[in-house]
C-alpha atoms as an extended CHARMM CRD file, in Angstrom:
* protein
*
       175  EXT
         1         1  UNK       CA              0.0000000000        0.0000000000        0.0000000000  PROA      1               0.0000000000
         2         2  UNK       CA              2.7730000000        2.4350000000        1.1580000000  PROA      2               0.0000000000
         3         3  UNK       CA              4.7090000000        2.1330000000       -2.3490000000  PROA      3               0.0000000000
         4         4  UNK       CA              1.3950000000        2.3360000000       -4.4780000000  PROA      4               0.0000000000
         5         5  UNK       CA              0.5570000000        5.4450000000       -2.0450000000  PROA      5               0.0000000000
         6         6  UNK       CA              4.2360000000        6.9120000000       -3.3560000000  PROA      6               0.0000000000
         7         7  UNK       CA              4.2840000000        5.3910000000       -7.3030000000  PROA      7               0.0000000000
         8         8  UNK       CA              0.5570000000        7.8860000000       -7.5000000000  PROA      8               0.0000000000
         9         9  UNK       CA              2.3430000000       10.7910000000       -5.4330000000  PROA      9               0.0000000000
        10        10  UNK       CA              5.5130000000       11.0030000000       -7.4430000000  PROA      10              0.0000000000
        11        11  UNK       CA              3.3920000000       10.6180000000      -10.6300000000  PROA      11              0.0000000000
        12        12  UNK       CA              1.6240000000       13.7190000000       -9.4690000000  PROA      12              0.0000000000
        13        13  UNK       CA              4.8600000000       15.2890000000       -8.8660000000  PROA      13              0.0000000000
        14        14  UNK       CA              6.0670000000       14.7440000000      -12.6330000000  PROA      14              0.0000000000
        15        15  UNK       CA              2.6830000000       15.3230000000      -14.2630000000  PROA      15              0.0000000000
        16        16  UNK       CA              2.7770000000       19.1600000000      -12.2170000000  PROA      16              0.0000000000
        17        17  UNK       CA              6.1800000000       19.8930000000      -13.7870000000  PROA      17              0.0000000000
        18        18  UNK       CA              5.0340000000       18.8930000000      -16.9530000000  PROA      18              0.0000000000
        19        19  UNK       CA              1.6930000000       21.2540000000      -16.3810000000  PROA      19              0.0000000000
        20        20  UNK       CA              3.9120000000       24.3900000000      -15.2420000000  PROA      20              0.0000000000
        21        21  UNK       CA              6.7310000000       24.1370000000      -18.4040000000  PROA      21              0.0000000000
        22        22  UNK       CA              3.3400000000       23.8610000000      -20.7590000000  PROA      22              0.0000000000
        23        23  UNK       CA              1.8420000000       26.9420000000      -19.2530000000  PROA      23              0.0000000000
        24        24  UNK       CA              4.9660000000       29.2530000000      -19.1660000000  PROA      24              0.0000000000
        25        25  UNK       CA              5.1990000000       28.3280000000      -22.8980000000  PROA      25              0.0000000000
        26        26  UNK       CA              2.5730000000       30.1590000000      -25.1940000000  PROA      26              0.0000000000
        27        27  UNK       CA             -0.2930000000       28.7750000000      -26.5390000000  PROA      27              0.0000000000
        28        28  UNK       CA             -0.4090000000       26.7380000000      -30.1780000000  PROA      28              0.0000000000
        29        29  UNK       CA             -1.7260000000       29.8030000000      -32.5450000000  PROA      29              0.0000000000
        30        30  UNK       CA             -4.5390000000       31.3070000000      -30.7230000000  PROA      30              0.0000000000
        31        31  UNK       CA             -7.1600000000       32.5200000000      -32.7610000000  PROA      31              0.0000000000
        32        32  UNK       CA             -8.2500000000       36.3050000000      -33.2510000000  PROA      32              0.0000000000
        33        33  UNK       CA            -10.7640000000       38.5690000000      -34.8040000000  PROA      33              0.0000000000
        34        34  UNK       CA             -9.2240000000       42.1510000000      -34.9680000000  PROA      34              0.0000000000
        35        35  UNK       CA            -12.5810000000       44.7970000000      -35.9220000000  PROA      35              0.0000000000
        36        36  UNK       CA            -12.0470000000       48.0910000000      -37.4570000000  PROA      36              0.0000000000
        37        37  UNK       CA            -14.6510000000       50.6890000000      -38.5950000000  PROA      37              0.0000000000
        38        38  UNK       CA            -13.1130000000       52.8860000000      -41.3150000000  PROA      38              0.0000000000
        39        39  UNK       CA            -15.7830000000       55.5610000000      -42.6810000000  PROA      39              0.0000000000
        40        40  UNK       CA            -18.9730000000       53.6830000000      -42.2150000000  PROA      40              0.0000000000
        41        41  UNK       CA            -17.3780000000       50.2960000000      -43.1640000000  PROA      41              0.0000000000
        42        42  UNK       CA            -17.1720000000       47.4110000000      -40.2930000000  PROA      42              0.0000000000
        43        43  UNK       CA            -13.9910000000       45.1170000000      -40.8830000000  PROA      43              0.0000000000
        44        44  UNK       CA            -12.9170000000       42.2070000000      -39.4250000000  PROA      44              0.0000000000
        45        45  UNK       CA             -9.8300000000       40.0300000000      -39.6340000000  PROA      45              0.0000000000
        46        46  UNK       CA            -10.3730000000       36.5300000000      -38.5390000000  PROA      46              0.0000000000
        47        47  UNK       CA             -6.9270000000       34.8100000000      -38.4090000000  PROA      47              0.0000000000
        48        48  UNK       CA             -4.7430000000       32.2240000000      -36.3630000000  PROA      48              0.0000000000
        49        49  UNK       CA             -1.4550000000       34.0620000000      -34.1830000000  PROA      49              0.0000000000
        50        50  UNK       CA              1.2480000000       31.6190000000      -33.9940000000  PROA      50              0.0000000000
        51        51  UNK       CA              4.0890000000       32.6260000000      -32.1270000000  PROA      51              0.0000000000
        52        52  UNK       CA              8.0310000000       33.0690000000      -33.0950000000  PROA      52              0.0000000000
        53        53  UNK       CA              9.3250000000       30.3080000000      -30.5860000000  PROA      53              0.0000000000
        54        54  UNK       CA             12.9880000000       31.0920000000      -31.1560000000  PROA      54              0.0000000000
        55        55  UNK       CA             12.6220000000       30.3840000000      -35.0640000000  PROA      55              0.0000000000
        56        56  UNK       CA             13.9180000000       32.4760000000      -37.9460000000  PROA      56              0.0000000000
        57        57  UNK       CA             10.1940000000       33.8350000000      -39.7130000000  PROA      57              0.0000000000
        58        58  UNK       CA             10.6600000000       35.5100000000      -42.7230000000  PROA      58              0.0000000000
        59        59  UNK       CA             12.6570000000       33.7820000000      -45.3580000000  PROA      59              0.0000000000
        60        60  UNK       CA             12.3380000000       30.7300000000      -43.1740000000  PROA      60              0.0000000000
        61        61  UNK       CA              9.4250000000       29.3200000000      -41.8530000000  PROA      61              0.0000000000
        62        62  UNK       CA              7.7510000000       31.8510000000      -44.4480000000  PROA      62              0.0000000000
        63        63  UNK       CA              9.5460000000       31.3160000000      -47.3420000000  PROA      63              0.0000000000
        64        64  UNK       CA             10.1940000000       33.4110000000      -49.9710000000  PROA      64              0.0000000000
        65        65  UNK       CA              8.3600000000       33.0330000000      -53.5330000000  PROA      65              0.0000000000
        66        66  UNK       CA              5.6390000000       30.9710000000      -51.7480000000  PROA      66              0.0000000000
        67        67  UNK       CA              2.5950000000       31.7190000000      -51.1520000000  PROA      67              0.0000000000
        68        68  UNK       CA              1.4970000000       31.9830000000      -47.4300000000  PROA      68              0.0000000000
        69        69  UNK       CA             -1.4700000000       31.3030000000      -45.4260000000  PROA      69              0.0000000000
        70        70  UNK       CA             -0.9550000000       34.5290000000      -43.8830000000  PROA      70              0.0000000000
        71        71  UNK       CA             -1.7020000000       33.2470000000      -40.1890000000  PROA      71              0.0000000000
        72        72  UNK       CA             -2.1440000000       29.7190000000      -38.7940000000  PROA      72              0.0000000000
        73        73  UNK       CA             -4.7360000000       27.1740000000      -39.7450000000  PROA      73              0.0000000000
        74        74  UNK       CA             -7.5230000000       28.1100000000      -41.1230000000  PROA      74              0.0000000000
        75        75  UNK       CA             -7.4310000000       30.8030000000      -44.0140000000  PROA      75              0.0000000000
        76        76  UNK       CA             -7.3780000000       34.3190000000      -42.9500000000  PROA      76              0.0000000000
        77        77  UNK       CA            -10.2620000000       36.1000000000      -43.8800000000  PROA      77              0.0000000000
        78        78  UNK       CA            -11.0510000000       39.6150000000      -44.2080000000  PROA      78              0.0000000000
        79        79  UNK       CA            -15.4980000000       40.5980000000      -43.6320000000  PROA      79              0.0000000000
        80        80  UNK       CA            -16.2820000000       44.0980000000      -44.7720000000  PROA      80              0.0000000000
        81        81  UNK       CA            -19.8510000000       45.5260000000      -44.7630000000  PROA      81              0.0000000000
        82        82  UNK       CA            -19.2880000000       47.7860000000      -47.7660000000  PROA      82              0.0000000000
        83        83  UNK       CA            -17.2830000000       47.5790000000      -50.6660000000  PROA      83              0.0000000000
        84        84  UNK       CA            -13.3930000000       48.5950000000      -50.4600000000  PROA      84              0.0000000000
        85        85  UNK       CA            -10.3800000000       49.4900000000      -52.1170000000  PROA      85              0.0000000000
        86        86  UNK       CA             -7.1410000000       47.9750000000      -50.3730000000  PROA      86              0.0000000000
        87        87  UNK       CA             -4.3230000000       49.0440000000      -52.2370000000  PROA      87              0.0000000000
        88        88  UNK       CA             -5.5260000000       49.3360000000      -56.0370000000  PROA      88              0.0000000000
        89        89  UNK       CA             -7.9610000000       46.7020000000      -55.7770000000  PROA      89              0.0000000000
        90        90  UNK       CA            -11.6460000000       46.5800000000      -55.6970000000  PROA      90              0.0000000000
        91        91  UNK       CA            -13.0070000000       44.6020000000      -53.1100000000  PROA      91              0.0000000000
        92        92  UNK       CA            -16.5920000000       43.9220000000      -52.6050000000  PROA      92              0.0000000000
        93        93  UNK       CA            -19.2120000000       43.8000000000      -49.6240000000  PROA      93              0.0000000000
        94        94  UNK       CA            -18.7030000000       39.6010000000      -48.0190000000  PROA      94              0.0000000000
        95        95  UNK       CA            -15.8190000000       38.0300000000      -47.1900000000  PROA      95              0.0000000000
        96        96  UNK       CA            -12.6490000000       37.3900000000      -49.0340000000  PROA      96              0.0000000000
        97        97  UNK       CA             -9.6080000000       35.4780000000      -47.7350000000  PROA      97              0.0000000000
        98        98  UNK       CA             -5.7210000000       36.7680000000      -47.7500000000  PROA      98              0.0000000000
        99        99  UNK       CA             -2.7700000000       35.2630000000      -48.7750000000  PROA      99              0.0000000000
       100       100  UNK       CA              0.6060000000       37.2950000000      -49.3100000000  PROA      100             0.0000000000
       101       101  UNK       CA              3.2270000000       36.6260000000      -51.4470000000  PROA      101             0.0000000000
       102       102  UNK       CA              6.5270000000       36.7560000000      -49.3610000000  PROA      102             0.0000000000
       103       103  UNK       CA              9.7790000000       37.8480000000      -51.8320000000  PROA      103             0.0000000000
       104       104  UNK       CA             13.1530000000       39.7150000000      -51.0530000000  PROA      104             0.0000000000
       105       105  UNK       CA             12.3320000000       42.4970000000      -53.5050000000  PROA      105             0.0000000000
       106       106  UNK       CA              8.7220000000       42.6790000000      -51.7600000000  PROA      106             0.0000000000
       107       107  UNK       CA              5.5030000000       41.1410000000      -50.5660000000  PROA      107             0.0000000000
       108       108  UNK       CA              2.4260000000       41.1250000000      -52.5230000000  PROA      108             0.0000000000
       109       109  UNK       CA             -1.2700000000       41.0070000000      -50.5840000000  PROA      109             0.0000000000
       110       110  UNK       CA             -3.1820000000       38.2610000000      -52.3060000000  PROA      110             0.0000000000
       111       111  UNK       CA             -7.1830000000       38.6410000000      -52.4270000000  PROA      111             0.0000000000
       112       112  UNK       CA             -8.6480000000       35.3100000000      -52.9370000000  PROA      112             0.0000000000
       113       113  UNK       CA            -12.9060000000       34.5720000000      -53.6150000000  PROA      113             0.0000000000
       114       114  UNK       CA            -12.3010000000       31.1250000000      -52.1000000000  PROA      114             0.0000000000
       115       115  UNK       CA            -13.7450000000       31.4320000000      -48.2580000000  PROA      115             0.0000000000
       116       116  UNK       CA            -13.8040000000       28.0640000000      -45.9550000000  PROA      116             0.0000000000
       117       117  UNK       CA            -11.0580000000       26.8280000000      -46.4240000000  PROA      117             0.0000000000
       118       118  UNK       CA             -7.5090000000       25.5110000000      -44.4670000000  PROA      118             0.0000000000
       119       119  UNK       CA             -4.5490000000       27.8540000000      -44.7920000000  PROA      119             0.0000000000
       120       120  UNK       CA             -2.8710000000       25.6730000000      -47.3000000000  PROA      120             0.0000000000
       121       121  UNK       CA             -5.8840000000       25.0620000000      -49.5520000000  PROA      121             0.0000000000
       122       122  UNK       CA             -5.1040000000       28.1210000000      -52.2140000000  PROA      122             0.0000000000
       123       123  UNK       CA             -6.1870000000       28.2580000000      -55.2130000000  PROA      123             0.0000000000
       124       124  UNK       CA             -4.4510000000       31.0690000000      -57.1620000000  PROA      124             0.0000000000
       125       125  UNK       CA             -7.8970000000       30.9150000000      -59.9580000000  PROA      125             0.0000000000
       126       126  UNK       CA            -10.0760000000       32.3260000000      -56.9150000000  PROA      126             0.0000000000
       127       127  UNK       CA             -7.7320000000       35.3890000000      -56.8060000000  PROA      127             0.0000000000
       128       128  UNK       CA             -9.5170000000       38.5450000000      -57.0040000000  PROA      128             0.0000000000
       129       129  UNK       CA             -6.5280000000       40.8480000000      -56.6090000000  PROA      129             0.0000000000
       130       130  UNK       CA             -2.7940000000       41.1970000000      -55.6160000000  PROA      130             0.0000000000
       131       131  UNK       CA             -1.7280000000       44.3070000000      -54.4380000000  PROA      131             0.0000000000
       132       132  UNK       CA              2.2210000000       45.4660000000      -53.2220000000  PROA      132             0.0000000000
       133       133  UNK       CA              2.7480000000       45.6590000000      -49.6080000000  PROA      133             0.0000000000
       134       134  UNK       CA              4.5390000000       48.0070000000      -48.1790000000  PROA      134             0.0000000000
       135       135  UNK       CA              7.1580000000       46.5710000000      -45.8800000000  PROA      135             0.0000000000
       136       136  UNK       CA              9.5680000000       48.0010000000      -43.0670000000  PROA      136             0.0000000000
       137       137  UNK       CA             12.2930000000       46.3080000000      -40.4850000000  PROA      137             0.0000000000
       138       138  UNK       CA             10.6970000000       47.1690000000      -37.5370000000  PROA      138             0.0000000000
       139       139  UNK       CA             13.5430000000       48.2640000000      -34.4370000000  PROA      139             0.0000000000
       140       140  UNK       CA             12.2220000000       45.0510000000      -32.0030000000  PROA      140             0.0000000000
       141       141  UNK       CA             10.6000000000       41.5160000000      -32.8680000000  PROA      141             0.0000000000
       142       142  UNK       CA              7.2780000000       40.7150000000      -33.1590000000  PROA      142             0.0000000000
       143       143  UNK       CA              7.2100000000       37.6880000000      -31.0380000000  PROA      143             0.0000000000
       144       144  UNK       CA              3.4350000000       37.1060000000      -32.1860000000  PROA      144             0.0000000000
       145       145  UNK       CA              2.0330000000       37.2270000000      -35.4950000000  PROA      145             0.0000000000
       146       146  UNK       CA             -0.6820000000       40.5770000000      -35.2650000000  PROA      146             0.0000000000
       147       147  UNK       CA             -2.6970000000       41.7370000000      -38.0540000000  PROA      147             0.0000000000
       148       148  UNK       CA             -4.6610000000       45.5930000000      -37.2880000000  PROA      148             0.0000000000
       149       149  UNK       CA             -6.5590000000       47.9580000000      -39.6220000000  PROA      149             0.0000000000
       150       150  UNK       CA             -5.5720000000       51.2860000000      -38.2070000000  PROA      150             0.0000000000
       151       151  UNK       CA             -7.6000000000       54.4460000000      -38.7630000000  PROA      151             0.0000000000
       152       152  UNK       CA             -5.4780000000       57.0250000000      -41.0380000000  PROA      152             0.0000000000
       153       153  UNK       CA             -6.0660000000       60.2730000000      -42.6410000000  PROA      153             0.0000000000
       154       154  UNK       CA             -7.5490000000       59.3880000000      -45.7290000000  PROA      154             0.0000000000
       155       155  UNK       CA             -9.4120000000       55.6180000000      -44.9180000000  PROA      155             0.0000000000
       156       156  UNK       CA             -7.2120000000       52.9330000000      -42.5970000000  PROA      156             0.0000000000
       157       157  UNK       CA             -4.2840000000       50.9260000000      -43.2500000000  PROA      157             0.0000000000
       158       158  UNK       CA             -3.8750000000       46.8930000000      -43.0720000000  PROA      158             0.0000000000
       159       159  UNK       CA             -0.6680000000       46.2230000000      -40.7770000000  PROA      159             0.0000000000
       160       160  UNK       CA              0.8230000000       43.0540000000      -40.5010000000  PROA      160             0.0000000000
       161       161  UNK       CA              3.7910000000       42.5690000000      -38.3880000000  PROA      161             0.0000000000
       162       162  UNK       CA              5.7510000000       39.4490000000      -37.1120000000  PROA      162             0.0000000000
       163       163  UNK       CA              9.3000000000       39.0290000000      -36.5120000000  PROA      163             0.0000000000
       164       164  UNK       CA             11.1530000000       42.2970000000      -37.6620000000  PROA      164             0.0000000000
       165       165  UNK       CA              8.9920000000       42.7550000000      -40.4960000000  PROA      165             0.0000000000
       166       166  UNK       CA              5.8730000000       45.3970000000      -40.7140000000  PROA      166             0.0000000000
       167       167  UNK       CA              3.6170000000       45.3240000000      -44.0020000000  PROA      167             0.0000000000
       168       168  UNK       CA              1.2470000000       47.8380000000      -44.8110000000  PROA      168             0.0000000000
       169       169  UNK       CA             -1.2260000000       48.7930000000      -47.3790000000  PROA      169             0.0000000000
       170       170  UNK       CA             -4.0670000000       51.2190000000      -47.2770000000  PROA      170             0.0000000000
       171       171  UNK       CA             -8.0310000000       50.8990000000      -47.2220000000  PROA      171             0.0000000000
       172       172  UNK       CA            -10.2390000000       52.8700000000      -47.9400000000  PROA      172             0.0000000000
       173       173  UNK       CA            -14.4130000000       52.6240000000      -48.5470000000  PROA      173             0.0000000000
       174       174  UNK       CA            -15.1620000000       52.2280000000      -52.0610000000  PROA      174             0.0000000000
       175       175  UNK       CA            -17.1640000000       55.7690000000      -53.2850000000  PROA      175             0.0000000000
């Protein structure tokens, strides 16, 4: 009885230490809806946040001349309740899904029809637009992947930062 008492109390011992080192780590890639209302228009940005982990991001685990999900698992998707132009392209009222286009000369924002799907389930003959990204090192890391639309001046801009990389393009309601 006395070493079945102690085999179930040490057990409990290890299985706490394994508890605390999982919950001082982050979390997979949480899940997030970022909302924005930019002259009259509601936004949202549904997308999975994985985190850096110690890992080299851009170039790396988002390689270059690929396309990328743009988050974690699922697709990304972008709602708007009026019609939009991000960058030069015409988006309508729904729900589209973003992709970008990582390269070293510069990142493209892809616009894709196709909604529902996994990340990795593009299909480049759903694409409704790609637009250039504006991109800038940023001074500190990212350590977790954010997406914001920002009010500005003249509309909002899309951000997307991870790692020491910032993307931007701007938004604006369709007249």
């Amino acid at each position: 009885m006395t070493r079945s008492i102690s085999a179930v109390v040490g057990l409990a011992l290890v299985l706490q230490g394994f508890a605390a080192r999982a919950s001082a780590q982050p979390p997979g890639s949480p899940h997030e809806t970022t909302k924005a209302t930019i002259d009259g228009a509601t936004i949202a940005i549904e997308y999975g946040r994985p985190y850096m982990r110690g890992r080299k991001i851009v170039g790396s685990l988002v390689p270059y001349d690929r396309v990328w999900r743009t988050g974690a698992d699922a697709a990304t998707t972008l709602t708007t309740s009026k019609a939009l132009m991000i960058g030069n392209a015409a988006v309508p009222a729904g729900k589209v899904t973003l992709y970008t286009l990582p390269s070293e000369s510069g990142w493209k924002l892809i616009i894709n029809k196709q909604t529902g799907q996994f990340g990795t389930e593009y299909d480049q003959s759903q694409d409704l637009a790609r637009v250039d990204l504006t991109r800038r090192a940023l001074p500190t890391p990212v350590d977790q992947l954010t997406i914001a639309i920002e009010p500005a001046a003249s509309g909002g801009v899309l951000k997307i930062s991870w790692e020491n990389t910032e993307l931007t393009v701007p938004v604006t309601v369709k007249p």
